[in-house]
C-alpha positions in Angstrom: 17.1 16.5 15.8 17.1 16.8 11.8 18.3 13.1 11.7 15.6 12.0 14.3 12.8 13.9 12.2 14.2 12.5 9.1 13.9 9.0 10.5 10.4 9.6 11.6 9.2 10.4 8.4 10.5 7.5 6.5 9.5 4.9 9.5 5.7 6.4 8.7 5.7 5.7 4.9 7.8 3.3 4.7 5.8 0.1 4.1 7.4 -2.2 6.0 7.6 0.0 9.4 4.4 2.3 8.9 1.8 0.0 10.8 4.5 -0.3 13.6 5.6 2.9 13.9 2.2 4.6 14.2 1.1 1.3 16.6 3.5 2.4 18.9 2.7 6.4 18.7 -0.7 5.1 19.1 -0.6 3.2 22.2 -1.9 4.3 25.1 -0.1 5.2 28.6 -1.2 6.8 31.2 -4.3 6.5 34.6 -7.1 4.8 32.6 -10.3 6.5 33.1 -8.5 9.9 33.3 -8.3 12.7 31.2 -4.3 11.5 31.9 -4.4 8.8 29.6 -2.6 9.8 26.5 -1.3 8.1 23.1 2.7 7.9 23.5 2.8 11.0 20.5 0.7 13.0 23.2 2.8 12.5 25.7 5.9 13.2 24.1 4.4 16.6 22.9 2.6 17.5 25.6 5.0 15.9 28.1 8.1 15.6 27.3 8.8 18.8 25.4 7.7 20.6 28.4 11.1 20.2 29.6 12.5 21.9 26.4 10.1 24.7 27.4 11.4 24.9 30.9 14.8 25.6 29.3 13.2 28.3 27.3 11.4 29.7 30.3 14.7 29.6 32.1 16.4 31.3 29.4 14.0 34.2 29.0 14.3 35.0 32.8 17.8 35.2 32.8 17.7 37.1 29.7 15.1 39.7 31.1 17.0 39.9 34.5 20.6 40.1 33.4 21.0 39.6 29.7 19.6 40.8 26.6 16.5 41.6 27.4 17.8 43.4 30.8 18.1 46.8 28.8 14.9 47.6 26.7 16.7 50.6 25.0 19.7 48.4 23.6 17.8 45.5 22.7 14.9 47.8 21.4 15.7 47.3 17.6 16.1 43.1 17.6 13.1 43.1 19.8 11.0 45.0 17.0 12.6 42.9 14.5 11.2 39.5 16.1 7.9 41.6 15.9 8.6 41.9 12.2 9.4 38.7 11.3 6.4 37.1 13.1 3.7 39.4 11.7 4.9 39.0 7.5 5.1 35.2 7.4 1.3 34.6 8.6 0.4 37.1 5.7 2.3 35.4 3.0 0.9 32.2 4.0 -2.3 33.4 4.0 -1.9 35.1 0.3 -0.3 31.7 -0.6 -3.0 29.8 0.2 -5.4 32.3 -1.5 -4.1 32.6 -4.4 -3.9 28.7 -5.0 -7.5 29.3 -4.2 -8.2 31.7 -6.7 -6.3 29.9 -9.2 -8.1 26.6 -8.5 -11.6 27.1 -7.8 -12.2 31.0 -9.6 -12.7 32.6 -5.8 -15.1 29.4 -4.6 -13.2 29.2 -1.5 -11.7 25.9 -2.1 -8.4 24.3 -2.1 -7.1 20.9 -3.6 -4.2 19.8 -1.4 -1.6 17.1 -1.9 -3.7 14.4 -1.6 -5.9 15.4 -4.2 -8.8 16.5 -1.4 -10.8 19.7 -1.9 -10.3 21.6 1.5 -12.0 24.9 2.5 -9.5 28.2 2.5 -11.0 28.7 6.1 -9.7 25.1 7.3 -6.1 25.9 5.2 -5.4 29.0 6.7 -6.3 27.7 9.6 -2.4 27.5 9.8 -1.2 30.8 9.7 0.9 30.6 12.5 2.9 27.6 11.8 5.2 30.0 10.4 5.7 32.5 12.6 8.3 30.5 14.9 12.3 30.5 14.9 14.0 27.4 16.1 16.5 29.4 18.5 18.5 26.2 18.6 19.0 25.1 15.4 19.3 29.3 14.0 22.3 29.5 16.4 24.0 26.2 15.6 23.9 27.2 11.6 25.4 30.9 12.8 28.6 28.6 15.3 29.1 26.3 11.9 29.3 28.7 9.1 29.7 32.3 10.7 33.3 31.9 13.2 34.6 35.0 11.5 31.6 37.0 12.3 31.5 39.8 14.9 29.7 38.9 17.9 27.3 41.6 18.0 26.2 39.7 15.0 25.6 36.8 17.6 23.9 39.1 20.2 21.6 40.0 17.9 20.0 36.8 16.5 20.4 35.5 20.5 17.8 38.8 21.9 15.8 38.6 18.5 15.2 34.6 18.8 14.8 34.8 22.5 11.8 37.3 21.7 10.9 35.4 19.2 10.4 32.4 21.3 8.2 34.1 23.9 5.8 35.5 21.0 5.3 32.4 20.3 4.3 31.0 23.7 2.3 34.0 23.7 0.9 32.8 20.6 -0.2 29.2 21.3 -1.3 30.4 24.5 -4.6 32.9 23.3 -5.2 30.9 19.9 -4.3 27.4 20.5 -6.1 26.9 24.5 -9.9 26.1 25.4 -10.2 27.2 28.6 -11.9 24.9 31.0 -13.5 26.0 34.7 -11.6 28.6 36.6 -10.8 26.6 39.7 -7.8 24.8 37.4 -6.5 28.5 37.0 -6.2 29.1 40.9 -4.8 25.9 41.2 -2.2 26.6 38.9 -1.8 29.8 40.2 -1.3 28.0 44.1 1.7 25.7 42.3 3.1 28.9 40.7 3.3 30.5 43.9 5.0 27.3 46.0 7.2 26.9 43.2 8.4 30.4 43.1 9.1 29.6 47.2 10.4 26.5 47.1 13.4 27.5 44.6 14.4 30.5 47.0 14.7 28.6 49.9 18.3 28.1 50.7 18.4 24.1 50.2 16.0 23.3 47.6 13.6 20.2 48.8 13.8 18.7 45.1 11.5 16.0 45.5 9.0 18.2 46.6 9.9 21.2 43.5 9.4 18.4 40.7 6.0 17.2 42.8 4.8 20.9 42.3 6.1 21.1 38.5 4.5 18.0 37.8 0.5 19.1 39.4 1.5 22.8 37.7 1.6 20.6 34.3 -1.7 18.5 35.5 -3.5 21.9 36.3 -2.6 23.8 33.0 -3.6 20.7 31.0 -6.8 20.3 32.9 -7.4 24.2 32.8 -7.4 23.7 28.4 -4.3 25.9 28.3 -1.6 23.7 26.1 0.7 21.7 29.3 4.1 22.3 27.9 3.5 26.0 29.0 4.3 24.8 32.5 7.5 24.8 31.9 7.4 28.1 30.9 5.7 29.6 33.8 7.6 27.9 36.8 10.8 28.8 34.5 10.1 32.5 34.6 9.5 32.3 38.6 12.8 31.2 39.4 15.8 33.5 40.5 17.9 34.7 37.8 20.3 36.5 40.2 22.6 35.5 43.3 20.8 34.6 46.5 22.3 32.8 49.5 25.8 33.8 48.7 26.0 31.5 45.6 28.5 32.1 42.7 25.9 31.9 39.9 22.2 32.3 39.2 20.0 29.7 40.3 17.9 30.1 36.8 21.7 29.6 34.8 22.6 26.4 36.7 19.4 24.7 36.0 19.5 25.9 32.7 22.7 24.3 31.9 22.1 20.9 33.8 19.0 20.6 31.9 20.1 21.7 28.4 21.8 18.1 27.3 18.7 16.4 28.5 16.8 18.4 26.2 18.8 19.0 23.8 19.9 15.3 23.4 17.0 13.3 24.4 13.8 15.2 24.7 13.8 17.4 21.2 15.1 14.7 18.7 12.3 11.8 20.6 10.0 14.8 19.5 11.6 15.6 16.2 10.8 11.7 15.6 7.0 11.9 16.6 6.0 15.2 15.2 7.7 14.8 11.5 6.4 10.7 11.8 3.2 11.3 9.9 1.9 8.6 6.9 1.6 10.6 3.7 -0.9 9.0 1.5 1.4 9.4 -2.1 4.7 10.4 -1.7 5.4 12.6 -4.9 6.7 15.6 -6.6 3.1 17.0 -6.1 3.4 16.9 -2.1 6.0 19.8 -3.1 3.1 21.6 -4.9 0.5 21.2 -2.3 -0.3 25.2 -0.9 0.2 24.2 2.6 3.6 23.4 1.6 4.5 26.1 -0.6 3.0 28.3 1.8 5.1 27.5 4.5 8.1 27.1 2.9 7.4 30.8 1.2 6.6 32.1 4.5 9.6 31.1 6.4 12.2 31.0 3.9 11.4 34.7 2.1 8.8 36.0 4.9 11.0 35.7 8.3 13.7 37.4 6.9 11.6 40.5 5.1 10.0 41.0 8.3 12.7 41.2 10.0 14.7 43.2 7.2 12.2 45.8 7.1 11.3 46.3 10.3 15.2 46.9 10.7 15.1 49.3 8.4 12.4 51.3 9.4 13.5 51.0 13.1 16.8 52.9 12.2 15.8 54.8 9.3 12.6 56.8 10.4 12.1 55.8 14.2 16.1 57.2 15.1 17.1 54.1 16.8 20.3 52.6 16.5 21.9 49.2 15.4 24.6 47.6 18.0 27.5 48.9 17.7 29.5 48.1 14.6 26.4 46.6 12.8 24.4 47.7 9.6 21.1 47.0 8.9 22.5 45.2 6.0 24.8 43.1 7.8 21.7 41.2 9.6 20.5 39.7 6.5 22.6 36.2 6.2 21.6 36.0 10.0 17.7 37.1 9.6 17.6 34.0 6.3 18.2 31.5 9.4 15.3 32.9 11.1 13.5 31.0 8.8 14.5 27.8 10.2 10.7 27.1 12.1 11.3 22.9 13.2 10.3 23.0 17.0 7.9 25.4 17.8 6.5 25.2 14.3 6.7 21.5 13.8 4.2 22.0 17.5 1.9 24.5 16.2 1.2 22.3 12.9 0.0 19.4 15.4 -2.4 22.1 17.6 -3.5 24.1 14.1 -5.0 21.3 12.1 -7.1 18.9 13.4 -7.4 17.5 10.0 -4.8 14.3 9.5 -3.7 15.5 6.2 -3.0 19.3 6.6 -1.4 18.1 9.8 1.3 16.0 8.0 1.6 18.4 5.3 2.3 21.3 7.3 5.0 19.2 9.3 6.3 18.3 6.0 6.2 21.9 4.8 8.4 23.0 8.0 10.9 20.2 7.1 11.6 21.1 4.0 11.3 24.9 4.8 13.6 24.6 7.6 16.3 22.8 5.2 16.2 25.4 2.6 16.5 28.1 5.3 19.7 26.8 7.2 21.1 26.0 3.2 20.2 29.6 2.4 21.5 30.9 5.6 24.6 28.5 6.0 26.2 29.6 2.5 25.1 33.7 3.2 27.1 33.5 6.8 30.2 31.5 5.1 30.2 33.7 2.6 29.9 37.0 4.7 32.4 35.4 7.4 35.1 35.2 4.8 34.5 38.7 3.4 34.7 40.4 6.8 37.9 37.7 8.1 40.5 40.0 6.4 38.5 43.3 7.9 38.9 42.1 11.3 41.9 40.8 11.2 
């Protein structure tokens, strides 16, 4: 995924491969004369990441049914944290923002971004919530790497709080970033909900028939103004997370696991490559400057993990709940830094936040580089920590 976003940006500003590259993410595909008619960078956000979205939704409902999230008292503390760390970031971004503002214009309201453009502070906070996201993938792939001596309550942890995290977020882009369009799409989105819910419980699955339904669920929620990758979400939370018909393992698990290297392989990087591929005018030291930029990389990189810190603390020092076993409220600060690592769900808020070209490719920008600096911050805290508490353990 990094080296698929990566790629994307340089094919968009490099000379030679810009005019191609955004050609092709340009091109239309789809049922001409259709709402379904899409550029190929819509359909691979809209479209294809709904499949990494189905994973999600089949993750939270095993999660809620048997997992993490099956005990609300246990997992009450990282729950609150994911809280935390979603509600600090949006408000350091927004002080960002303002205080470039002030500095700027003297309290006019304006704000002079990258490019050199004057932009309103409305239409620059209009991102807010770009930072509010944790990539669960990419936070727990930094914690295998650099944290193997760590306890795995330390694991745990991260896993409920990102898991949380992740359905905030759908949450999220579902109340600010839908238009809602005439309620007949809503009951017939409802109708696939409710044959897809009865399809997957049926003892032999008609699978031709399931991806029929998932596919008109996806038509109805984009033609209902609700963002389509949430499809995924909802027929991903209506399927069985427990044993039925005498099988060995949940329904919800298997599916999980044969669609996880699809996803993980094919359907996030092609997205990594689209949503990072946008043409920055000049690309210079300023760009580094710009307040969306600094905004985001300030609210991810020092906001996720305050929130999170402090809402820790306050959980187990003045509400009397506890930690997991074995864990301080200090030892969650290495794993809290890689919170700050936004890419997926943030790279796909910046796309829905600003319509503006611009502040759209400088917010994806400013998750790239914000996402870096957090898994560098966070790699070298969890080597560090892992080494210190190696000899402990052992």
């Amino acid at each position: 995924m990094l080296a698929c976003a990566l790629v994307g940006f340089l094919l968009a500003n490099i000379p030679a491969t810009a005019h191609v590259f955004e050609t092709v993410a340009e091109t239309q595909m789809g049922i001409t004369r259709t709402n379904l008619n899409l550029p190929v960078g819509h359909w691979v956000q809209d479209g294809l990441l709904t499949v990494f979205f189905l994973v999600v939704g089949l993750d939270l409902r095993q999660e809620l049914e048997t997992g993490s999230l099956a005990n609300p008292k246990a997992a009450a503390v990282p729950m609150l944290c994911a809280v935390g760390g979603m509600l600090v970031p949006p408000l350091l971004f927004t002080g960002v923002v303002g205080g470039f503002s002030c500095i700027e214009s003297g309290f006019r309201g304006s704000v002079a971004i990258a490019s050199g453009q004057l932009m309103s502070f409305s239409a620059v906070a209009q991102g807010w919530a770009i930072p509010t996201a944790t990539d669960i993938a990419f936070s727990l792939a930094v914690l295998s790497i650099f944290a193997k001596g760590l306890p795995g309550s330390i694991r745990a942890f991260l896993m409920t709080l990102a898991t949380v995290d992740d359905l905030l977020a759908i949450i999220l882009i579902a109340i600010f970033f839908s238009s809602l369009q005439e309620w007949y799409w809503f009951a017939a989105m409802a109708g696939c909900a409710l044959v897809w819910a009865w399809l997957v419980r049926l003892k032999r699955v008609p699978w031709p028939i399931v991806a029929g339904v998932g596919i008109l669920a996806w038509i109805t929620m984009f033609e209902a103004g609700v963002h389509p990758t949430l499809a995924g979400v909802l027929v991903g939370l209506l399927t069985p997370a427990r044993e039925i018909h005498g099988e060995r393992s949940p329904r919800a698990q298997r599916y999980r696991d044969k669609l996880q290297p699809f996803s993980t392989l094919f359907a996030l990087p092609v997205f990594a490559l689209f949503a990072t591929g946008v043409h920055i005018g000049t690309f210079s030291l300023g760009l580094f400057l710009s307040p969306v930029v600094v905004g985001i990389v300030v609210a991810l990189v020092v906001g996720k993990p305050l929130g999170i810190m402090a809402t820790a603390w306050v959980c187990t020092h003045r509400a009397g709940l506890d930690m997991p076993q074995g864990l301080r409220v200090r030892d969650m600060f290495p794993a809290s830094c890689a919170c700050g690592i936004g890419f997926t769900v943030s790279l796909l808020i910046a796309t829905l936040a600003y319509h503006n070209a611009l502040l759209s490719a400088e917010g994806r920008f400013g998750v790239l580089v914000a996402s870096l600096i957090a898994a560098g911050i966070s790699g070298a805290l969890l080597s560090r920590q892992s080494r210190r508490l190696e000899p402990v353990r052992s």
